[in-house]
PDB file of N, CA, C and O in Angstrom:
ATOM      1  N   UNK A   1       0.849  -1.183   0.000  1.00  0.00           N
ATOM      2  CA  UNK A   1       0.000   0.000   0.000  1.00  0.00           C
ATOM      3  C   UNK A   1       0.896   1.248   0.000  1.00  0.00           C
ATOM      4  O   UNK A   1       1.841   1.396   0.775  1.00  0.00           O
ATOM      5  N   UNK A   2       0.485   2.208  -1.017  1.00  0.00           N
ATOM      6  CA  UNK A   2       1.334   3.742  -0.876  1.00  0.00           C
ATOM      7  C   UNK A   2       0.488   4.398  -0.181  1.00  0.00           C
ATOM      8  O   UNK A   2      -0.742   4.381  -0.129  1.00  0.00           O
ATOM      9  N   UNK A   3       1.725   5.301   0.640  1.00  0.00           N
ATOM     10  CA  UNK A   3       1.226   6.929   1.290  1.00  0.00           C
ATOM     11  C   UNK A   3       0.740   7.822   0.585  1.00  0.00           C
ATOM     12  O   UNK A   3       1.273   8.436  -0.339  1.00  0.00           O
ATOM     13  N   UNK A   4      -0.317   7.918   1.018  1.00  0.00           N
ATOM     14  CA  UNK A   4      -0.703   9.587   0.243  1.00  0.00           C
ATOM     15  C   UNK A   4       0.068  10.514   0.914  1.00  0.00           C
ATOM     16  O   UNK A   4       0.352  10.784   2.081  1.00  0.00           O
ATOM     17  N   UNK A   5       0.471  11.163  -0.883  1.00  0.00           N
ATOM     18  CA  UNK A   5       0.984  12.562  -0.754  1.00  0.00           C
ATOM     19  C   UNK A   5       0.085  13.351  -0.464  1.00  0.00           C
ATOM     20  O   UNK A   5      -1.068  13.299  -0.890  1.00  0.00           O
ATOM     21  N   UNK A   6       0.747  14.529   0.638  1.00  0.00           N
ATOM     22  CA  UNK A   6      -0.467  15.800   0.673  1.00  0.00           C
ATOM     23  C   UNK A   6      -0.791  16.581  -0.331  1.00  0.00           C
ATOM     24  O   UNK A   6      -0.205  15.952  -1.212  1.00  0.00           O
ATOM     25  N   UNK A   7      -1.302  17.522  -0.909  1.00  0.00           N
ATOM     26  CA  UNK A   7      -1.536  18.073  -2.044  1.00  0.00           C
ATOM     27  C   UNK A   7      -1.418  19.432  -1.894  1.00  0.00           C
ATOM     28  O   UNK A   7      -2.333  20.042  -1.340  1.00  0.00           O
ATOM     29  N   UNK A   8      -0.345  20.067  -2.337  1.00  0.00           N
ATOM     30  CA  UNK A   8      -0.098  21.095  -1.979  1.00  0.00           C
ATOM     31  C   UNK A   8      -1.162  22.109  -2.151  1.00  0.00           C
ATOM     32  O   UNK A   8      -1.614  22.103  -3.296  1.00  0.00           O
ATOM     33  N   UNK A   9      -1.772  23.100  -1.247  1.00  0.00           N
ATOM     34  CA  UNK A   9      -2.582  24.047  -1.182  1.00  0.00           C
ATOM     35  C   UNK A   9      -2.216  25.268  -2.370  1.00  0.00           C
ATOM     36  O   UNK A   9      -1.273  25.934  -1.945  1.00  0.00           O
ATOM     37  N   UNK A  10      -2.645  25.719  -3.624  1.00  0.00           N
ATOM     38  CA  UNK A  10      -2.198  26.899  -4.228  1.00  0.00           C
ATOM     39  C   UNK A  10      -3.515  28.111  -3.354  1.00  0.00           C
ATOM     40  O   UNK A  10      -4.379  27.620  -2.627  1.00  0.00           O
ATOM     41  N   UNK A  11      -3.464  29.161  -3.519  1.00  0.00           N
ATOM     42  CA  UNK A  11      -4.131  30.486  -3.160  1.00  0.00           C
ATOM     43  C   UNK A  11      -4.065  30.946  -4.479  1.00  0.00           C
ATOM     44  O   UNK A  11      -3.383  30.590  -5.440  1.00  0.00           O
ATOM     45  N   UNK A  12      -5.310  32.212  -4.255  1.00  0.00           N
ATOM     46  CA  UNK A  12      -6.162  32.796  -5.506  1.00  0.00           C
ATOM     47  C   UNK A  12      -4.977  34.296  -5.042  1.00  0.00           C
ATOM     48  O   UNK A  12      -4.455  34.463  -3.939  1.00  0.00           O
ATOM     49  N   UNK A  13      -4.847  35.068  -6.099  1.00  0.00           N
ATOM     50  CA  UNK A  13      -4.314  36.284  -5.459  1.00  0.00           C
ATOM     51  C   UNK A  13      -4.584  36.915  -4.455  1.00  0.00           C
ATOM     52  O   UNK A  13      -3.693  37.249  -3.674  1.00  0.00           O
ATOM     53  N   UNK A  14      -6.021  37.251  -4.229  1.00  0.00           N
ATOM     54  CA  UNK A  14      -7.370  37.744  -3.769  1.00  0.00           C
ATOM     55  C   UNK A  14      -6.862  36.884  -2.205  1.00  0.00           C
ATOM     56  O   UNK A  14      -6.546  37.463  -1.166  1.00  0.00           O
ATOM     57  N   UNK A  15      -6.887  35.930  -2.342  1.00  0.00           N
ATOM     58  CA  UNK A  15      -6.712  35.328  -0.453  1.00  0.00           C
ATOM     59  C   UNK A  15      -5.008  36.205  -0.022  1.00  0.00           C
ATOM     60  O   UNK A  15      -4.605  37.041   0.787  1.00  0.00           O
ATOM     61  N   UNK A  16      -4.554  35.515  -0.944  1.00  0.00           N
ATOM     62  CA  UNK A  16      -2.827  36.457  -0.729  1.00  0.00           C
ATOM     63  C   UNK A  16      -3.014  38.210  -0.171  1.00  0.00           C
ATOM     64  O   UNK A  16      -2.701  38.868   0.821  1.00  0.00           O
ATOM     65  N   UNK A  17      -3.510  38.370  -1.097  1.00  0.00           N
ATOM     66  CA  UNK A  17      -4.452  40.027  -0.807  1.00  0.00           C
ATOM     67  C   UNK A  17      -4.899  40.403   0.624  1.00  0.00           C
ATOM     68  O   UNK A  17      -4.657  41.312   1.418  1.00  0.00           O
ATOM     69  N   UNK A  18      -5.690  39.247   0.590  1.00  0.00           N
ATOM     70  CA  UNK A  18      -6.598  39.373   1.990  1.00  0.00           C
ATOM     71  C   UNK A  18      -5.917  39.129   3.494  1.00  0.00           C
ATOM     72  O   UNK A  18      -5.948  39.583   4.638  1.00  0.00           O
ATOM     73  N   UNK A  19      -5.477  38.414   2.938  1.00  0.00           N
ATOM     74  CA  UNK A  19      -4.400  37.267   4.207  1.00  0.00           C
ATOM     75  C   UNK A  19      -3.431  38.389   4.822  1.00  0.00           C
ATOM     76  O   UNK A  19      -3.620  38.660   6.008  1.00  0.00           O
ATOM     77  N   UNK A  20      -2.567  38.965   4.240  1.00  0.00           N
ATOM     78  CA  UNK A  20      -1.109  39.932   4.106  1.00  0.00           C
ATOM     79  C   UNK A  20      -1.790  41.592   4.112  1.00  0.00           C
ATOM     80  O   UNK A  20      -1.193  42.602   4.486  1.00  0.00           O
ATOM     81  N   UNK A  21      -3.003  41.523   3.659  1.00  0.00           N
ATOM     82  CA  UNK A  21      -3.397  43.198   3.561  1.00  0.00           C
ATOM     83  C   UNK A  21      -2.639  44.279   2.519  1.00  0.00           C
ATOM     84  O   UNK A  21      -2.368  45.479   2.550  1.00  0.00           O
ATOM     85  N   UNK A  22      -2.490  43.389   1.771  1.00  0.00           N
ATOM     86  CA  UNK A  22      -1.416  44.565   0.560  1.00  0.00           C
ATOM     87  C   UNK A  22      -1.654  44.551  -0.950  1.00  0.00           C
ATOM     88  O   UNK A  22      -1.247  43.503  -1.450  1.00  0.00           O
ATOM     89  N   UNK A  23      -2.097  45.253  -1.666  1.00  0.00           N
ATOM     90  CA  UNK A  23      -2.925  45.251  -2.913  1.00  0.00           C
ATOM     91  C   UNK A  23      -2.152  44.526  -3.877  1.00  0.00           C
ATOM     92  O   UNK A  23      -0.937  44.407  -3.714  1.00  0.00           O
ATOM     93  N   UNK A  24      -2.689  44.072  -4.785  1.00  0.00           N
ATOM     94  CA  UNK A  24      -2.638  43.220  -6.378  1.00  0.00           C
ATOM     95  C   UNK A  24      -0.980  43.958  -6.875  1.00  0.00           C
ATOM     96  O   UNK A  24      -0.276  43.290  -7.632  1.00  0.00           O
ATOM     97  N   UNK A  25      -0.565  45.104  -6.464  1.00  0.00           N
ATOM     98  CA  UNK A  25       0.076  45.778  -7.374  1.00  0.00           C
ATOM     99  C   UNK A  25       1.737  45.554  -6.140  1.00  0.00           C
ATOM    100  O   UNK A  25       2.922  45.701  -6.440  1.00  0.00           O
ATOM    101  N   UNK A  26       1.394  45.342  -5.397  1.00  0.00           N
ATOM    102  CA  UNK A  26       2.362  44.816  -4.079  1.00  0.00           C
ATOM    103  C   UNK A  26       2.938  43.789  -4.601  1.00  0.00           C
ATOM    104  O   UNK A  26       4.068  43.547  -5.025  1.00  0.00           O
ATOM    105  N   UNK A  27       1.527  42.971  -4.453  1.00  0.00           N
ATOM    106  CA  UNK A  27       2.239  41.556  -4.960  1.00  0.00           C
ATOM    107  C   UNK A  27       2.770  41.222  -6.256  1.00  0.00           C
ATOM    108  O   UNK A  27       3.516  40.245  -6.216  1.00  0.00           O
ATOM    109  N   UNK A  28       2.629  41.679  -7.264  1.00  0.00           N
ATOM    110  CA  UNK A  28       3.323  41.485  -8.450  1.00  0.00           C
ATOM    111  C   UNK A  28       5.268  42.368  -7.954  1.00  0.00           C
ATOM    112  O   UNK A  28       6.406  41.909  -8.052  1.00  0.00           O
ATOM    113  N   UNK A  29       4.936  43.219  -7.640  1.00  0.00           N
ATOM    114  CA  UNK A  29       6.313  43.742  -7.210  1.00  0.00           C
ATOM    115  C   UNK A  29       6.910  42.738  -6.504  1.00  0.00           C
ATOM    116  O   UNK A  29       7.919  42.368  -7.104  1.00  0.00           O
ATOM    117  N   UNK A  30       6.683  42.005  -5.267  1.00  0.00           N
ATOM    118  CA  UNK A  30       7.807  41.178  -4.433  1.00  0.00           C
ATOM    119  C   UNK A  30       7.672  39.827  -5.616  1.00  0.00           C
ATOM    120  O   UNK A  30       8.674  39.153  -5.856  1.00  0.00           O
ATOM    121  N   UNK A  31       6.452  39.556  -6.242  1.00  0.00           N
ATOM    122  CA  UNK A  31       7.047  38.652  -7.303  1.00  0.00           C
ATOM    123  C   UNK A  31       8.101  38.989  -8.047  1.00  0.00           C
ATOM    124  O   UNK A  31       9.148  38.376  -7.842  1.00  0.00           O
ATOM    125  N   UNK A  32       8.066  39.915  -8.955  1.00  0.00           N
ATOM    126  CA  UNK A  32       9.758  40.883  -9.779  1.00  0.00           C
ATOM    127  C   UNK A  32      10.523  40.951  -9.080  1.00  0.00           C
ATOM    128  O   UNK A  32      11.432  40.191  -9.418  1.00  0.00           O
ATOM    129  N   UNK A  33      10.816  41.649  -7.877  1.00  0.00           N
ATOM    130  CA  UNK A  33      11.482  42.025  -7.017  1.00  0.00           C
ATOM    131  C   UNK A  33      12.715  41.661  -5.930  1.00  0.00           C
ATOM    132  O   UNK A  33      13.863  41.979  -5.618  1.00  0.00           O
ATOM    133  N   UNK A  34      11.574  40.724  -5.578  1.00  0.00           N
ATOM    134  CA  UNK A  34      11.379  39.997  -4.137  1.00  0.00           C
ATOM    135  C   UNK A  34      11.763  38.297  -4.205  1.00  0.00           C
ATOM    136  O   UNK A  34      12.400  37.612  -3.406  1.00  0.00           O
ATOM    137  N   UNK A  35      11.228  38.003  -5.248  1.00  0.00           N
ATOM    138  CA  UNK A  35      11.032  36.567  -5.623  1.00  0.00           C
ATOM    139  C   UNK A  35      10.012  35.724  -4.714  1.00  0.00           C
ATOM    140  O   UNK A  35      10.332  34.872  -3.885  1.00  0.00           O
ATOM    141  N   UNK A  36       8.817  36.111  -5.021  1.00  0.00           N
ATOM    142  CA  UNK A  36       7.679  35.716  -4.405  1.00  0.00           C
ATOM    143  C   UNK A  36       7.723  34.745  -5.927  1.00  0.00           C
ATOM    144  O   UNK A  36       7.935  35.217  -7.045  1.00  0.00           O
ATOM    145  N   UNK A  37       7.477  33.381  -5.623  1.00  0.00           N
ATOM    146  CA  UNK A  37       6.962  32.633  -6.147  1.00  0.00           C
ATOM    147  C   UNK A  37       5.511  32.349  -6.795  1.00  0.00           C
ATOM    148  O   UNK A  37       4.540  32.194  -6.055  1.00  0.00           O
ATOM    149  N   UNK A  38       5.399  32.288  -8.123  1.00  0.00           N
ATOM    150  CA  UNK A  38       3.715  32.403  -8.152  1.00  0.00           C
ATOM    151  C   UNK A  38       3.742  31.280  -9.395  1.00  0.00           C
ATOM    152  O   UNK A  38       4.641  31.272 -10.236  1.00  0.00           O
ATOM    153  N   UNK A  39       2.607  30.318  -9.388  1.00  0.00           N
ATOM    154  CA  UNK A  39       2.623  29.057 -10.470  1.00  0.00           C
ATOM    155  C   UNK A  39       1.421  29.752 -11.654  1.00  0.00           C
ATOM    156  O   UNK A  39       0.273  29.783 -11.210  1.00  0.00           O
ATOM    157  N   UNK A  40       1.549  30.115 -12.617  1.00  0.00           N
ATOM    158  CA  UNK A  40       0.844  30.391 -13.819  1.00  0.00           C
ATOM    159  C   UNK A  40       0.640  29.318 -14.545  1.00  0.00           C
ATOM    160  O   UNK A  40       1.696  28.742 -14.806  1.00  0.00           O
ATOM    161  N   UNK A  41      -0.556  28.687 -15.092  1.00  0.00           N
ATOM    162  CA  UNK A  41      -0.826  28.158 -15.918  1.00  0.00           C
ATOM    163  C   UNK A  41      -1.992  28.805 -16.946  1.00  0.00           C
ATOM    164  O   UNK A  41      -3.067  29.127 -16.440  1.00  0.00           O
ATOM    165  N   UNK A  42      -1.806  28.971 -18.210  1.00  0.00           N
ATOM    166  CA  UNK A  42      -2.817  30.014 -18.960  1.00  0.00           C
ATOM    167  C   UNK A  42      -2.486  31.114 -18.310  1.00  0.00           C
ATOM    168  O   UNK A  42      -1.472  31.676 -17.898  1.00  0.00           O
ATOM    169  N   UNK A  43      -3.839  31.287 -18.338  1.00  0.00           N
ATOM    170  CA  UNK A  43      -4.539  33.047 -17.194  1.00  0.00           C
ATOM    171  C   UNK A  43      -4.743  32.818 -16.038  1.00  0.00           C
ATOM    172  O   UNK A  43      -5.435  33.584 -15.367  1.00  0.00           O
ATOM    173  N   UNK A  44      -4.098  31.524 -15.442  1.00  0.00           N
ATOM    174  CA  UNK A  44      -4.532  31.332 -14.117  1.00  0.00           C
ATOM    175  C   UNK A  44      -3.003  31.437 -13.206  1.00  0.00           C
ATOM    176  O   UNK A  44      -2.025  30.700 -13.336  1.00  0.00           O
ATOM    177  N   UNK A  45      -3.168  32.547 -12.310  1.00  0.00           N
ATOM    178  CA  UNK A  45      -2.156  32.797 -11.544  1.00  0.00           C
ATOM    179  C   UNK A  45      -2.328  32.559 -10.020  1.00  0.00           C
ATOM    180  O   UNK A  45      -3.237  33.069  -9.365  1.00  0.00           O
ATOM    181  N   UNK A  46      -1.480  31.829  -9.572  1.00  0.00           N
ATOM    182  CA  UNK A  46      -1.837  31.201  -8.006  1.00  0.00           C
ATOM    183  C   UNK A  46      -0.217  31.335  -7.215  1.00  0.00           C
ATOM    184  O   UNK A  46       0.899  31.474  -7.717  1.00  0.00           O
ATOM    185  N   UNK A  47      -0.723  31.208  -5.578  1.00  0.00           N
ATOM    186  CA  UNK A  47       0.478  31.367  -4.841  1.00  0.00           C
ATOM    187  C   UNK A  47       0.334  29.744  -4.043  1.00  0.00           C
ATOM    188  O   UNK A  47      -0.705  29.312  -3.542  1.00  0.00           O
ATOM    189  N   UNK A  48       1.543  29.092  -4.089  1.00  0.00           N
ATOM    190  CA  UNK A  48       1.571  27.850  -3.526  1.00  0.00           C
ATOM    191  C   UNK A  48       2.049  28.246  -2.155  1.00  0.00           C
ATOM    192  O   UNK A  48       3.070  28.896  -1.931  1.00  0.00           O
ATOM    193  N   UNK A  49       0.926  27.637  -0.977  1.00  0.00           N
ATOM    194  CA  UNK A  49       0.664  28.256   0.096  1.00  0.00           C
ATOM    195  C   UNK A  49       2.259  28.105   0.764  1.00  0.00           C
ATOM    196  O   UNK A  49       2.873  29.065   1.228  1.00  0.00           O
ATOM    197  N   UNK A  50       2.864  26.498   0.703  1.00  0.00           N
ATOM    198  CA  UNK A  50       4.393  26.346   1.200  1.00  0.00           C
ATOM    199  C   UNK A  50       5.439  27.763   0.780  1.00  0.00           C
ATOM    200  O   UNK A  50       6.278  28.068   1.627  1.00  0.00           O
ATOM    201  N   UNK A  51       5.373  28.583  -0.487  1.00  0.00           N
ATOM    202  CA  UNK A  51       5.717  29.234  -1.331  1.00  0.00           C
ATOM    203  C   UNK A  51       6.069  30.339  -0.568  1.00  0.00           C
ATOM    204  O   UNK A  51       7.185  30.704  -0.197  1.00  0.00           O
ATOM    205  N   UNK A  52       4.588  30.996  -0.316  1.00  0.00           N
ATOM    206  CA  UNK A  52       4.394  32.249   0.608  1.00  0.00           C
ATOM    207  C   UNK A  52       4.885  31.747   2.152  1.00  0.00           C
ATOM    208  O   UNK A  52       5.355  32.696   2.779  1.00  0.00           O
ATOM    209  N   UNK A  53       4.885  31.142   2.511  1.00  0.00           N
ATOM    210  CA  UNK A  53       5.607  30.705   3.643  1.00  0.00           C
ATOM    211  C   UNK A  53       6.906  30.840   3.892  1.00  0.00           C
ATOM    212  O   UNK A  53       7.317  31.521   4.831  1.00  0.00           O
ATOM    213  N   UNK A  54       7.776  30.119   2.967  1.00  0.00           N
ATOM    214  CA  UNK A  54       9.040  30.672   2.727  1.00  0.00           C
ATOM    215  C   UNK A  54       9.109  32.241   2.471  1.00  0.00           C
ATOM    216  O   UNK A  54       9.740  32.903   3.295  1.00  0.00           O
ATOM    217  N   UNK A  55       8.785  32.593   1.887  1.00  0.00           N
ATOM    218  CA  UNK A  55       9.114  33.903   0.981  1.00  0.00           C
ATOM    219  C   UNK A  55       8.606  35.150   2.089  1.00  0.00           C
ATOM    220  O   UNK A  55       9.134  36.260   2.022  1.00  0.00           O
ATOM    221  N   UNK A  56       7.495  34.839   3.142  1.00  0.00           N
ATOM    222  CA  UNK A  56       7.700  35.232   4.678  1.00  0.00           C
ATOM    223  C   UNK A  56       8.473  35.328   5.429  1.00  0.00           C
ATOM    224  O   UNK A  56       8.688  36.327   6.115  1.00  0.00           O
ATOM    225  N   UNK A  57       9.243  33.964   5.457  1.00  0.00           N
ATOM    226  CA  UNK A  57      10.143  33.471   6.529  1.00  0.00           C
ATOM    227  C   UNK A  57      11.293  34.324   6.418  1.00  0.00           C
ATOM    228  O   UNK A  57      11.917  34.936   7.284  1.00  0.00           O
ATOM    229  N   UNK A  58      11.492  34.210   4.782  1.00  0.00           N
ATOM    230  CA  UNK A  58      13.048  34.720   4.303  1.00  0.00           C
ATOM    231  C   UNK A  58      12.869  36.116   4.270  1.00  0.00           C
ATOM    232  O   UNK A  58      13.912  36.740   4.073  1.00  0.00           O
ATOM    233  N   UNK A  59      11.624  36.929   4.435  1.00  0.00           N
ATOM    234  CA  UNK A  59      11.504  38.514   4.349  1.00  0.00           C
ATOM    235  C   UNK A  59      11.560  38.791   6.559  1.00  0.00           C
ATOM    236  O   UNK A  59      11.855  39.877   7.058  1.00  0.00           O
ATOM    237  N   UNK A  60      11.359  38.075   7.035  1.00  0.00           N
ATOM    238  CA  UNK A  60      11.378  38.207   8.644  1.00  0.00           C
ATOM    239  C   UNK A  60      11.874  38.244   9.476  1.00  0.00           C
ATOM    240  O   UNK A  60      12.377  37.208   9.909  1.00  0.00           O
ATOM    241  N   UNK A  61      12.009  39.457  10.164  1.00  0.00           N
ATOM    242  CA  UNK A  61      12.999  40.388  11.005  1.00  0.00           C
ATOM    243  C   UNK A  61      13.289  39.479  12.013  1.00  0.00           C
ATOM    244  O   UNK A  61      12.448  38.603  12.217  1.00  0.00           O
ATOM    245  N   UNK A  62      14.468  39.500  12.803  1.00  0.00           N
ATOM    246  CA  UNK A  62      15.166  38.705  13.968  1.00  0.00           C
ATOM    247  C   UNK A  62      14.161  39.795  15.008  1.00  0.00           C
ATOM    248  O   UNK A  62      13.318  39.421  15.824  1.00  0.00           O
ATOM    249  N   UNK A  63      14.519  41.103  14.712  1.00  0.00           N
ATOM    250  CA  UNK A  63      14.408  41.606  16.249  1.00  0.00           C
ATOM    251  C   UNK A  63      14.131  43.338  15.451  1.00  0.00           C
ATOM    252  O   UNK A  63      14.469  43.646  14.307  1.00  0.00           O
ATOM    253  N   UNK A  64      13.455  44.209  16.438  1.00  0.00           N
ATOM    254  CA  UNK A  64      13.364  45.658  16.359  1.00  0.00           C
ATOM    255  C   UNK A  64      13.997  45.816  16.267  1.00  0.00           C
ATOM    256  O   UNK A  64      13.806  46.956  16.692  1.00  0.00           O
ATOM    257  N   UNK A  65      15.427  45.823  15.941  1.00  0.00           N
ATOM    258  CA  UNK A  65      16.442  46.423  15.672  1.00  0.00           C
ATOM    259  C   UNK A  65      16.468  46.447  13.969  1.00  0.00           C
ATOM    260  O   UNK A  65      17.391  47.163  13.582  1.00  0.00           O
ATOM    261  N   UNK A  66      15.793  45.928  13.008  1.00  0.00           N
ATOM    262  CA  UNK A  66      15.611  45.948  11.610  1.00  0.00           C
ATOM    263  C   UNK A  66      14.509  46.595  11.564  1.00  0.00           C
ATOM    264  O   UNK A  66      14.005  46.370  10.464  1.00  0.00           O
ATOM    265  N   UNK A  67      13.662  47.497  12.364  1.00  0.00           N
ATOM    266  CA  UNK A  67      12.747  48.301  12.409  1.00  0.00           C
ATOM    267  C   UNK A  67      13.322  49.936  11.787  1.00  0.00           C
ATOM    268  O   UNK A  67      14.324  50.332  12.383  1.00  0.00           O
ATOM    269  N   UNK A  68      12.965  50.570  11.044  1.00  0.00           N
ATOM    270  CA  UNK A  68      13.510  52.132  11.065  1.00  0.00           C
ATOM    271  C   UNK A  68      13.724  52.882  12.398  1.00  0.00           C
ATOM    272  O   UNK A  68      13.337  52.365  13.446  1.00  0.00           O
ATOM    273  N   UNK A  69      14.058  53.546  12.390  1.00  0.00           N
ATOM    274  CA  UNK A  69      14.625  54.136  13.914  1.00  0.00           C
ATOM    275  C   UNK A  69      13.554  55.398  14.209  1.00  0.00           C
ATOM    276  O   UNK A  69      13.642  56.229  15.113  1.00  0.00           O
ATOM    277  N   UNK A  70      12.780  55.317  13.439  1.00  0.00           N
ATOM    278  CA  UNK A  70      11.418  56.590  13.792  1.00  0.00           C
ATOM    279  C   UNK A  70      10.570  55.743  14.534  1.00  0.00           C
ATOM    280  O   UNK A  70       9.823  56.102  15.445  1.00  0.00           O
ATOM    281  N   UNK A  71      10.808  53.980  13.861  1.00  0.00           N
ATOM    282  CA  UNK A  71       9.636  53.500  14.540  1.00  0.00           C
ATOM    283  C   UNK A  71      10.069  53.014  15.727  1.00  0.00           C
ATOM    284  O   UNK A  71       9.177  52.840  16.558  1.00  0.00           O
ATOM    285  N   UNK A  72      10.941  52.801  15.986  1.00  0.00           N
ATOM    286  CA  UNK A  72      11.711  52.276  17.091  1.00  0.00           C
ATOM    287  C   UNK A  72      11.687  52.993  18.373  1.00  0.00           C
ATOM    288  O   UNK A  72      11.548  52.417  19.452  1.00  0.00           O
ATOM    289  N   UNK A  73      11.856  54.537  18.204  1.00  0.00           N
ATOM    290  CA  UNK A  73      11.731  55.467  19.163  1.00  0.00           C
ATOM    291  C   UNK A  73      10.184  56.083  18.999  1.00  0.00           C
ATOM    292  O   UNK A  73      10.009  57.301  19.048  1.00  0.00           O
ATOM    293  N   UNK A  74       9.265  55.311  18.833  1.00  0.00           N
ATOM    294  CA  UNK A  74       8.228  55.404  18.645  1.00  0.00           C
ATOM    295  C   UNK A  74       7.009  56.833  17.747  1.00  0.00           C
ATOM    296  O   UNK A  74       5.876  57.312  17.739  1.00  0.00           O
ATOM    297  N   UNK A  75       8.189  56.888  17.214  1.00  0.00           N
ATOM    298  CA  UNK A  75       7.723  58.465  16.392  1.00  0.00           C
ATOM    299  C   UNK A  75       6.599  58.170  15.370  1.00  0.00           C
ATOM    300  O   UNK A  75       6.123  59.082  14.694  1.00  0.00           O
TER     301      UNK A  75
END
């Protein structure tokens, strides 16, 4: 008998959108940019949920000290 593989979760832009709070025009930038990962097939553009996970992880500060220093001293 084989293990089922899990099936990786893709996201609609629109959840990416929703999820993160940052418009359609964000996310195409850290895609160019950034290297946000995104799977296109046709006209259909999706974020593979493992994807955005990484691409979180690898954008995420150790400590306030990678904060700007206006925000830091609470300005």
């Amino acid at each position: 008998m084989t293990t089922p593989i899990s099936q990786p979760r893709f996201l609609k832009l629109k959840e990416v959108q929703d999820l993160l709070g940052v418009s359609r025009t964000t996310l195409w930038r850290w895609q160019a940019e950034h290297g946000l990962k995104v799977v296109r097939v046709g006209d259909v553009v999706r974020v593979r949920e493992s994807d955005l996970q990484v691409f979180l992880k690898r954008h995420e500060t150790a400590s306030v000290s990678g904060l700007p220093e206006e925000i830091e001293n609470g300005a």
